[in-house]
Backbone as CSV, one residue per row, in Angstrom:
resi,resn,N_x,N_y,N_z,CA_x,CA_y,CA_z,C_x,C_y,C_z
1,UNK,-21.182,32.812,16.872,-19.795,33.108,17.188,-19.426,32.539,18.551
2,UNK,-20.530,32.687,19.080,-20.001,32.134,20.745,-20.013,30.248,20.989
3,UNK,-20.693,29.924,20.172,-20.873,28.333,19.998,-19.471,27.828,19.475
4,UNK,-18.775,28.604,18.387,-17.629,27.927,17.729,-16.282,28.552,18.729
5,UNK,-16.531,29.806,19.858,-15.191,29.962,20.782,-15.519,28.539,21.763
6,UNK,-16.983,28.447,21.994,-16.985,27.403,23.146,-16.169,26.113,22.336
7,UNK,-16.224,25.236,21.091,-16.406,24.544,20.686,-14.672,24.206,20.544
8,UNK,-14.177,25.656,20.269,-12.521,25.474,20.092,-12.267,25.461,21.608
9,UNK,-12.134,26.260,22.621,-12.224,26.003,23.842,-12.442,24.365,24.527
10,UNK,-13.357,24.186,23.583,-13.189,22.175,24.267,-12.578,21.647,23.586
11,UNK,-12.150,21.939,22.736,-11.343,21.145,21.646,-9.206,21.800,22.064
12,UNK,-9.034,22.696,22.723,-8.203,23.244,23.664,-8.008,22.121,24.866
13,UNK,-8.906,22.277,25.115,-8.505,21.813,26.976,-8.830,20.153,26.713
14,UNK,-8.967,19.597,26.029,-9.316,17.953,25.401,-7.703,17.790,25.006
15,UNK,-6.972,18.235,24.259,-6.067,17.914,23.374,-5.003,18.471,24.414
16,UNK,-5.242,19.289,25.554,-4.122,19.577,26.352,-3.498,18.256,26.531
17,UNK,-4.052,17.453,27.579,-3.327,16.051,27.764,-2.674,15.238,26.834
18,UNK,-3.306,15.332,25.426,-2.049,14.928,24.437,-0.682,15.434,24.134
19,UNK,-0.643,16.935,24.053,0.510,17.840,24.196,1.243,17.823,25.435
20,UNK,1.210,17.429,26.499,2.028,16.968,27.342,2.433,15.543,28.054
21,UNK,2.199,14.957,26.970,2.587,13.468,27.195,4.118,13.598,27.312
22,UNK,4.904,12.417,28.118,6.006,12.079,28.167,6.492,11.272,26.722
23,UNK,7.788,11.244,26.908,8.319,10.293,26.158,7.912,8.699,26.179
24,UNK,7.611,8.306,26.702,7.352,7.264,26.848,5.440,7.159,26.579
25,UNK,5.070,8.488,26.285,3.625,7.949,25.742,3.410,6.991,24.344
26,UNK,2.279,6.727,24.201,2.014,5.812,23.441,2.132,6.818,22.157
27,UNK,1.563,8.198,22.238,1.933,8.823,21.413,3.287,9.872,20.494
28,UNK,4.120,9.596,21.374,5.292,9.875,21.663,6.210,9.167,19.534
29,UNK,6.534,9.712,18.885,7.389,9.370,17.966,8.368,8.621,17.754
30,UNK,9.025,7.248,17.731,9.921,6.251,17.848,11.159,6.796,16.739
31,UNK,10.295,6.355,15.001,10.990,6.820,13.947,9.870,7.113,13.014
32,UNK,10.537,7.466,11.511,9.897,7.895,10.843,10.920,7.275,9.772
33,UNK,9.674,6.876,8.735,10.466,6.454,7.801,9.854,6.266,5.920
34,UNK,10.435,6.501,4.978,9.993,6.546,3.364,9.956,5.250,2.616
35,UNK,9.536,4.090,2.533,9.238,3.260,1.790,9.116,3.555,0.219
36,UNK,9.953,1.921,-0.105,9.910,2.453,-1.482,9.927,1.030,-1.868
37,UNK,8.833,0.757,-2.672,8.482,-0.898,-3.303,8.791,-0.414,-4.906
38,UNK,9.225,-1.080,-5.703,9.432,-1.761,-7.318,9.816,-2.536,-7.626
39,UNK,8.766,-3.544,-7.646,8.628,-4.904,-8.555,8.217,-4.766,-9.862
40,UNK,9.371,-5.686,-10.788,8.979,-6.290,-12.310,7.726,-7.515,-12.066
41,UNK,6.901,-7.225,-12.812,5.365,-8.536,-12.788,5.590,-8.862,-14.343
42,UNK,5.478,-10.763,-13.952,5.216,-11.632,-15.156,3.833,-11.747,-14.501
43,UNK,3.000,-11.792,-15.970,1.654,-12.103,-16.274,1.086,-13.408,-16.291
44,UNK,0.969,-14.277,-15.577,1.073,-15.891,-15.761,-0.109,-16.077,-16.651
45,UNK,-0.637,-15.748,-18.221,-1.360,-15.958,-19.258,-2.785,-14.931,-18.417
46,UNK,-2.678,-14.261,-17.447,-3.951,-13.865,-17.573,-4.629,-12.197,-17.772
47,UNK,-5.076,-12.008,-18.847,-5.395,-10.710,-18.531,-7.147,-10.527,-18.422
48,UNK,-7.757,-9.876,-18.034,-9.386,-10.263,-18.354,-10.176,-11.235,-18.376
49,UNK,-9.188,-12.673,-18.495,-9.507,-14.069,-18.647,-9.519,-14.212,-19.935
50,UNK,-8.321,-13.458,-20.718,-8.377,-13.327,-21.808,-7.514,-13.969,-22.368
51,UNK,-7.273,-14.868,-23.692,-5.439,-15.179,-23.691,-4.877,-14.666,-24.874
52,UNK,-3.555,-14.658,-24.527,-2.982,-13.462,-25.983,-1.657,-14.222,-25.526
53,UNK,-1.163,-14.470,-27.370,0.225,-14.959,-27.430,1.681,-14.234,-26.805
54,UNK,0.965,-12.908,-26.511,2.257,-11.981,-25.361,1.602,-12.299,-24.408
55,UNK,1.262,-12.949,-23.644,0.504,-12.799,-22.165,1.580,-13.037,-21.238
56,UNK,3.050,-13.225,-21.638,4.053,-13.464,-20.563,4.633,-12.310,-20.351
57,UNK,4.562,-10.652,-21.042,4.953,-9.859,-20.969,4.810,-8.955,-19.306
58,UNK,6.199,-8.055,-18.885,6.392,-8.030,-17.937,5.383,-6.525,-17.819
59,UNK,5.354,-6.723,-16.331,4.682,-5.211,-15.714,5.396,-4.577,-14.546
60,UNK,4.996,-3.286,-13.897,5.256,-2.901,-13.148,4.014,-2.131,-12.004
61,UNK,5.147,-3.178,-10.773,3.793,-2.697,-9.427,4.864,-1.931,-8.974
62,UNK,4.227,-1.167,-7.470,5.402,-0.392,-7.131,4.462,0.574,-6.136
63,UNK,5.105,1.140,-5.201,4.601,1.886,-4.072,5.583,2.973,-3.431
64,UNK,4.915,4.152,-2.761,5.864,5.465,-2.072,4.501,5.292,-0.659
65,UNK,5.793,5.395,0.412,4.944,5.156,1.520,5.585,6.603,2.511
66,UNK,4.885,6.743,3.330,5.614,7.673,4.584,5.098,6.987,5.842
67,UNK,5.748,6.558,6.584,5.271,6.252,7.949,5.921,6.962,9.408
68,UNK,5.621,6.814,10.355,5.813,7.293,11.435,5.119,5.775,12.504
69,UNK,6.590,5.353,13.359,6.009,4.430,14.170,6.811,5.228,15.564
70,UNK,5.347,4.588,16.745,5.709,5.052,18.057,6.414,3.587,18.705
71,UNK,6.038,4.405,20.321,7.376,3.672,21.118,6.724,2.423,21.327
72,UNK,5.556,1.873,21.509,4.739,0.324,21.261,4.260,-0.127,20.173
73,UNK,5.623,0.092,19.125,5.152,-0.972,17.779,4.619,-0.846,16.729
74,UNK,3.438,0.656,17.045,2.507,0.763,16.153,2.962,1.443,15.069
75,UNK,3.216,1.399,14.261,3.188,2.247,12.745,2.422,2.803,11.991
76,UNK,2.306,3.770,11.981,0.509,4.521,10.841,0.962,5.195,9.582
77,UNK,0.601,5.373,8.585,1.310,6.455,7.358,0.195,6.573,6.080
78,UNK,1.227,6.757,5.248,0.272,6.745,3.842,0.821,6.115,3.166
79,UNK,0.316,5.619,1.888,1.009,4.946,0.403,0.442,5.151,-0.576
80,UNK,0.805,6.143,-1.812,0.822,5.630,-2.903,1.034,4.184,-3.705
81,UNK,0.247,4.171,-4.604,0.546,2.539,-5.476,0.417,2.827,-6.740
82,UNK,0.955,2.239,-7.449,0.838,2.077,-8.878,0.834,0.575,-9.404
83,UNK,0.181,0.483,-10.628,0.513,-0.770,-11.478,0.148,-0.408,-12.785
84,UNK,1.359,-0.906,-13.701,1.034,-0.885,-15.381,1.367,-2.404,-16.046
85,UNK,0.835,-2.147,-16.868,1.235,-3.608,-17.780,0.673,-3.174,-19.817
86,UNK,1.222,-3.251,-20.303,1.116,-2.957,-21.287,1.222,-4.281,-21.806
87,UNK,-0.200,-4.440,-22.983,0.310,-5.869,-23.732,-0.472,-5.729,-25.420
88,UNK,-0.451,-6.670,-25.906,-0.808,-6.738,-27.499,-2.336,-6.420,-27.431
89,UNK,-3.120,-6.464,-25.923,-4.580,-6.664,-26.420,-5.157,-5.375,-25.693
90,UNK,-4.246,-4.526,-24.400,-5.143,-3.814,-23.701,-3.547,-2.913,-22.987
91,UNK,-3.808,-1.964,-22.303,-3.044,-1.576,-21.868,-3.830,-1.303,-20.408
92,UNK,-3.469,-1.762,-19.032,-4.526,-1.678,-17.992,-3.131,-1.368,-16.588
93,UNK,-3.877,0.093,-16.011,-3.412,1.056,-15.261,-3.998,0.949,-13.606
94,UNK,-3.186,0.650,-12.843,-4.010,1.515,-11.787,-2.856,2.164,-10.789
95,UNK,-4.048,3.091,-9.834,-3.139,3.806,-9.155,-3.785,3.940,-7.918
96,UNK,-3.292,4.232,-6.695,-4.194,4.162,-5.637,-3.409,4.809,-4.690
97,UNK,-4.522,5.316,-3.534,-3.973,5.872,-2.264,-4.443,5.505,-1.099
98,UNK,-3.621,5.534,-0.373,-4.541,4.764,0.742,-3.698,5.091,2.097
99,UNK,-3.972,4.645,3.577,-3.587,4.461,4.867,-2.959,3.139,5.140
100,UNK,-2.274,3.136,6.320,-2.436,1.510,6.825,-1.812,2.026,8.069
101,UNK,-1.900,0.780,8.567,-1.162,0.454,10.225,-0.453,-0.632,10.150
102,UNK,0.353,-0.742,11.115,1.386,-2.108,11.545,1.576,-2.557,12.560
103,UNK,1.601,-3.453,12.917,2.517,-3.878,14.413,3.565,-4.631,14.341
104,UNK,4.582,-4.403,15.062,5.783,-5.184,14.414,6.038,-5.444,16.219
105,UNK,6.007,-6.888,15.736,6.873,-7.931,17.169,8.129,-7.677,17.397
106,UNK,8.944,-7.645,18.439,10.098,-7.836,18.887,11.257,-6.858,17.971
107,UNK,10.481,-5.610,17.765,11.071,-4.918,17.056,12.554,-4.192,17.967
108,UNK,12.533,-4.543,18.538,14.501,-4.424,18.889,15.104,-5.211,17.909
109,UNK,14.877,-6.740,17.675,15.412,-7.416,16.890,15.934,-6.917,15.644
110,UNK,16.897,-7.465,14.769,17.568,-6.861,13.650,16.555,-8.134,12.110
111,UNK,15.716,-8.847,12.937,14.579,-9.678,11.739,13.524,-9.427,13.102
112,UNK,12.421,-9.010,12.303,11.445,-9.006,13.295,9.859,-9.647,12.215
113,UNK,8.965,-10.082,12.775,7.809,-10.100,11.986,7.109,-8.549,12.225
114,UNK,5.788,-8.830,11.378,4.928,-7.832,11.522,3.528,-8.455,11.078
115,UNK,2.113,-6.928,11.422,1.231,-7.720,10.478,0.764,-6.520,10.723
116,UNK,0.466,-5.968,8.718,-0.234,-4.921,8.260,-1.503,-4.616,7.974
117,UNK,-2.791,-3.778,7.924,-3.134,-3.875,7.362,-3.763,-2.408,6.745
118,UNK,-4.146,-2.240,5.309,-3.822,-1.117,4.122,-5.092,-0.889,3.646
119,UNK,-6.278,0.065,4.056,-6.763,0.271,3.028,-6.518,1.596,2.100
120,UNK,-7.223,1.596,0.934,-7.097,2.476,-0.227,-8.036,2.436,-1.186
121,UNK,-8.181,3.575,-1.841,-8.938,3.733,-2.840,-8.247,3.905,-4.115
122,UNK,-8.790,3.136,-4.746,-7.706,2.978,-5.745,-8.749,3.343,-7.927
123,UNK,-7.876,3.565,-8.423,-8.161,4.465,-9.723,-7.817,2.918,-10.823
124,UNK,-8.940,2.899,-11.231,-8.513,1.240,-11.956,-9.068,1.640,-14.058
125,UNK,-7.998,1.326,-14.502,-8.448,1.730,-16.257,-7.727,0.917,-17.184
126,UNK,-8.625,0.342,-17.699,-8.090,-0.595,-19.167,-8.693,-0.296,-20.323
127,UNK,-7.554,-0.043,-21.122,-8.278,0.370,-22.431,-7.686,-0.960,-23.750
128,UNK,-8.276,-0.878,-24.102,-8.017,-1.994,-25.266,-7.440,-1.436,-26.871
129,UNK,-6.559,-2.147,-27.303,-5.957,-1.450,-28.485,-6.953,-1.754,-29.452
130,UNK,-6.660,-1.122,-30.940,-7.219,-1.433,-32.080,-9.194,-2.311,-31.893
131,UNK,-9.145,-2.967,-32.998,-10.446,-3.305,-33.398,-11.183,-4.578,-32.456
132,UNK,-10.200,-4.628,-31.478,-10.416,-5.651,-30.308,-12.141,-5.803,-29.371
133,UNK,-12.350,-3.956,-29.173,-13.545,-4.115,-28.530,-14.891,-4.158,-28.954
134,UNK,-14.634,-3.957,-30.564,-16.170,-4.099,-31.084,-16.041,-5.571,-31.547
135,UNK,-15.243,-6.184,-32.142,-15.147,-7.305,-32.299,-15.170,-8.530,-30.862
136,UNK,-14.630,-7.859,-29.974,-14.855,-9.301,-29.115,-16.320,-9.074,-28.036
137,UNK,-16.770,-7.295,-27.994,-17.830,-7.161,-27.524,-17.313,-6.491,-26.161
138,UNK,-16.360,-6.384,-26.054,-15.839,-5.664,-24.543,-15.537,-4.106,-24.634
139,UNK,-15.508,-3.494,-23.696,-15.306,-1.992,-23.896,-14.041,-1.394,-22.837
140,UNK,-13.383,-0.272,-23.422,-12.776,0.345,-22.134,-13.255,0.658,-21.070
141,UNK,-12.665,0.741,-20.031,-13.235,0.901,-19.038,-12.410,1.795,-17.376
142,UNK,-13.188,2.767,-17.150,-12.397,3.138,-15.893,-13.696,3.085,-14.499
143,UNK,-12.922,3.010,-13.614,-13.812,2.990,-12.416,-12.439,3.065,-10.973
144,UNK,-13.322,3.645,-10.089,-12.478,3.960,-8.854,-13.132,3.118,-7.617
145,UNK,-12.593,2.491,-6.576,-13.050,1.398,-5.676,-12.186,1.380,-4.806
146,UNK,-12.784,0.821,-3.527,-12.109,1.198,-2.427,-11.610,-0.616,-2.021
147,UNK,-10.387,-0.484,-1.588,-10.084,-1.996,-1.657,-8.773,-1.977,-0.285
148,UNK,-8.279,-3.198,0.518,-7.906,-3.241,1.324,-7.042,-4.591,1.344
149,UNK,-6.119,-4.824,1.781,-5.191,-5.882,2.057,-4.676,-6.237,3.600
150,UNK,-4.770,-7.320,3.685,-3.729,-7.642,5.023,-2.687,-8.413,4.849
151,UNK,-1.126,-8.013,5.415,-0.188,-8.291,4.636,1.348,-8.823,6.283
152,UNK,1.240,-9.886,6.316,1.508,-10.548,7.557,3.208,-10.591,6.467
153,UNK,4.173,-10.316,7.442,5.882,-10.090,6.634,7.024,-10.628,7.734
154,UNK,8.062,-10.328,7.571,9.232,-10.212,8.011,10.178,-8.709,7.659
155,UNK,10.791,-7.717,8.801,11.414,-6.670,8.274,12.957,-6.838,8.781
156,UNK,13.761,-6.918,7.544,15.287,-6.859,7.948,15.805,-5.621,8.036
157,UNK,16.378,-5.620,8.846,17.646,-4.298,9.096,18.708,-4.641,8.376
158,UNK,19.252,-3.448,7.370,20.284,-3.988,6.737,21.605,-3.163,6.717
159,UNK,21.617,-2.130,6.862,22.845,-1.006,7.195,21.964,-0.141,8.437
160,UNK,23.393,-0.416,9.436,22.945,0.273,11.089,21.400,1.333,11.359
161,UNK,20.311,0.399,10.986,19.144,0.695,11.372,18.547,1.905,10.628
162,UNK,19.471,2.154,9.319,18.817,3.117,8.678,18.398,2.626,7.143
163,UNK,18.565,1.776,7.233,17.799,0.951,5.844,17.382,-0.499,6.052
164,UNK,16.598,-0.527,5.471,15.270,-1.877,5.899,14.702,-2.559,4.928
165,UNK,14.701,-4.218,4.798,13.719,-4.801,4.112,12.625,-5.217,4.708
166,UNK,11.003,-4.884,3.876,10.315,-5.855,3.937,10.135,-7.023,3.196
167,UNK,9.889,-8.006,3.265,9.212,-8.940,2.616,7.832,-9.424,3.492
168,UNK,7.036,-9.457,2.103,5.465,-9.471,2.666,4.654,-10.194,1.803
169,UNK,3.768,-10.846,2.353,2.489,-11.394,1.498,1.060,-10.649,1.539
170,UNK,1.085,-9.964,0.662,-0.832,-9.731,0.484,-1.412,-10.267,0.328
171,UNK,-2.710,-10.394,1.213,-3.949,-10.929,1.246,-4.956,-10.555,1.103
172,UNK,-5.768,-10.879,0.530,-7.541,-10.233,0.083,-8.030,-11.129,0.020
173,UNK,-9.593,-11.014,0.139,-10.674,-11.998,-0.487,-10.846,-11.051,-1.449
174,UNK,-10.919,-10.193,-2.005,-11.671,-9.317,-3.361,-10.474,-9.818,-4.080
175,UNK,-10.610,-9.535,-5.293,-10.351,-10.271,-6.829,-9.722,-8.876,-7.283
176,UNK,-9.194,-7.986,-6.289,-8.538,-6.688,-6.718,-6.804,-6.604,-6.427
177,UNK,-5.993,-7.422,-5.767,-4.324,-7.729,-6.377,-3.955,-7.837,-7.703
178,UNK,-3.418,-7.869,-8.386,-2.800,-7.893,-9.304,-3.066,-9.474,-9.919
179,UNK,-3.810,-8.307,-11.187,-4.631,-9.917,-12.523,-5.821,-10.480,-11.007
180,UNK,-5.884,-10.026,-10.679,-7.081,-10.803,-10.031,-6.861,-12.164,-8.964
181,UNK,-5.144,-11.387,-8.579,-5.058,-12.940,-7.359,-5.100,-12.062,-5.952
182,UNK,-5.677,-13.071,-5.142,-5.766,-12.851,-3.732,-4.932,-13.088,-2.458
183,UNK,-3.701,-13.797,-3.319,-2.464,-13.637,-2.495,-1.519,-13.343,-3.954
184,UNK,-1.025,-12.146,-3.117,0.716,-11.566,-4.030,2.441,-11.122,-2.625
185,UNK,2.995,-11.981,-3.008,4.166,-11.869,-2.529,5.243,-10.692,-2.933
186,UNK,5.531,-9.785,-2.376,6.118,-8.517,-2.417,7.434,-8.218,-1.245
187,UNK,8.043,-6.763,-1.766,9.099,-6.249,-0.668,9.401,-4.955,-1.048
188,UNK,9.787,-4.616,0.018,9.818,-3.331,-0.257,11.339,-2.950,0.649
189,UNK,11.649,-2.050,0.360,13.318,-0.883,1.445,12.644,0.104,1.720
190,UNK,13.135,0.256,2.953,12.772,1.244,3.842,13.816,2.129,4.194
191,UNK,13.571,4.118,4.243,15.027,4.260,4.661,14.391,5.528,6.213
192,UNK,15.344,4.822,7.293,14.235,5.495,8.621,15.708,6.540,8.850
193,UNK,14.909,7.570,9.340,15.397,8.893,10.388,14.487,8.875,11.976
């Protein structure tokens, strides 16, 4: 009992100096703001490395973010993700959660750059319709993996600083973006308080 009063006691008088920071600390709150990505995805013929006469059929990616950026730039939050695609040979799901950070340049500006980067763990499942998997030898499949992007953008201000575009490019070396590319071009609206 006396180890865990000492233990909160340092964990008290440690965190004092954060609780009385000025405005102008680094930790100090700028804005806060809800992201909201939905993109329609064409399939450019690939699913599995598989080909199917629907392989041009559309999907949906899409993201719910919360962030909070301070008074030097930095931005930290969370995001949900999703992706579906439904087609003639498989129907393949994922969903993911994850962190990220930002820094955004010359953010007075009304176009500013930035450069993100997101990891997450993400929930990945394809199941295959009809007589497809004993016949071609493949099976359904789910598995969960931890995966990460860096995503270098531009953010517009578009009504008096309370709504926002990104446009952004994701980057990976893993073979985990969407169909298996390692650069995907995206955007998202932002709405800040």
């Amino acid at each position: 009992m006396k180890s865990i009063f000492t233990l909160a006691s340092i964990a008290l008088l440690m965190s004092a100096p954060l609780l009385a920071q000025d405005k102008s600390s680094f930790f100090s709150i700028k804005e806060q703001y809800v992201g909201i990505q939905l993109n329609p995805y064409k399939d450019p013929n690939k699913l599995m490395h598989f080909q199917s006469p629907d392989s041009d059929k559309f999907g949906i990616t899409g993201a719910l973010r919360y962030s909070v950026e301070n008074r030097n730039h930095f931005t930290i939050g969370s995001e949900f993700t999703f992706y579906n695609q439904s087609k003639e040979i498989a129907n393949v799901t994922r969903l993911g959660l994850g962190i990220f950070t930002r820094y955004t340049l010359f953010a007075h500006k009304k176009v500013h750059p930035f450069i993100e980067l997101n990891a997450y763990y993400e929930y990945y499942k394809t199941k295959f319709d009809g007589d497809l998997p004993s016949s071609w030898g493949v099976t359904n499949s789910s598995l969960f993996q931890l995966n990460y992007f860096v995503a270098p953008g531009l953010n517009f201000y578009l009504y008096s600083n309370k709504l926002s575009m990104d446009l952004m490019v994701k980057i990976t070396h893993q073979e985990t973006l969407i169909d298996a590319y390692k650069i995907l071009p995206t955007f998202r609206i932002n709405f800040h308080w």
